[in-house]
N, C-alpha and C positions, 0 to 999 in steps of 0.2 A: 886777909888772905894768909894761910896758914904757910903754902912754899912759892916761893916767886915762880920756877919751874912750872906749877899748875895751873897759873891763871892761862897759859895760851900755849901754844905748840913752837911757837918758833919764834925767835927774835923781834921780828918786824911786824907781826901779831901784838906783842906785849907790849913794845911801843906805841903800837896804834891803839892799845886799849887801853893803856895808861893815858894818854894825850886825851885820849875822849871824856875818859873818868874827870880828869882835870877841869876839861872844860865845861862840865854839867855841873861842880862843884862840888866832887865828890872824891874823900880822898881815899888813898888806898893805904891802909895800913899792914906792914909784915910783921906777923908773928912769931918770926923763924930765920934763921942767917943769919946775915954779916949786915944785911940793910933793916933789923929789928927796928921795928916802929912805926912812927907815918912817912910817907915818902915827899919827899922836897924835890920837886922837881928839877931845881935851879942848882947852880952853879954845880958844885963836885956831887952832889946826890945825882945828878941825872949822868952823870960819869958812870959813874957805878953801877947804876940801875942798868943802864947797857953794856959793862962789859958783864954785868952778872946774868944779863939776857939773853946774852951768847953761849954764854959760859955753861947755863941751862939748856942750851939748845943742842951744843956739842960734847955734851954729857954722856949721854949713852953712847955714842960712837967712840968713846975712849973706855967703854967699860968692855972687855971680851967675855965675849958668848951673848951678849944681849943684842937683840935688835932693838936700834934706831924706831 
């Protein structure tokens, strides 16, 4: 996946598709940010992975003049 932002719309989307990716055995690798490479679910990667899911999600709402 090229931007974490793009896989899903909103936080609890990209959780849930990350968790499902996992469990079919498939992983998900970032080409882009702070989480570059394959994602680790466990310990401080999966930290991350959700403040950066949010952080995706509440993004446009701190840019002005853009819609959400």
């Amino acid at each position: 996946m090229h931007e974490l932002k793009r896989l899903a719309r909103n936080a609890a989307e990209l959780m849930t598709l990350s968790a499902s990716l996992q469990a079919c055995g498939i992983q998900l690798e970032l080409l882009t940010g702070p989480l570059t490479g394959i994602y680790d679910p466990n310990g401080m990667g999966a930290m991350f992975f959700a403040v950066l899911a949010v952080a995706g999600q509440i993004e446009p709402q701190l840019r002005p003049g853009e819609e959400p």
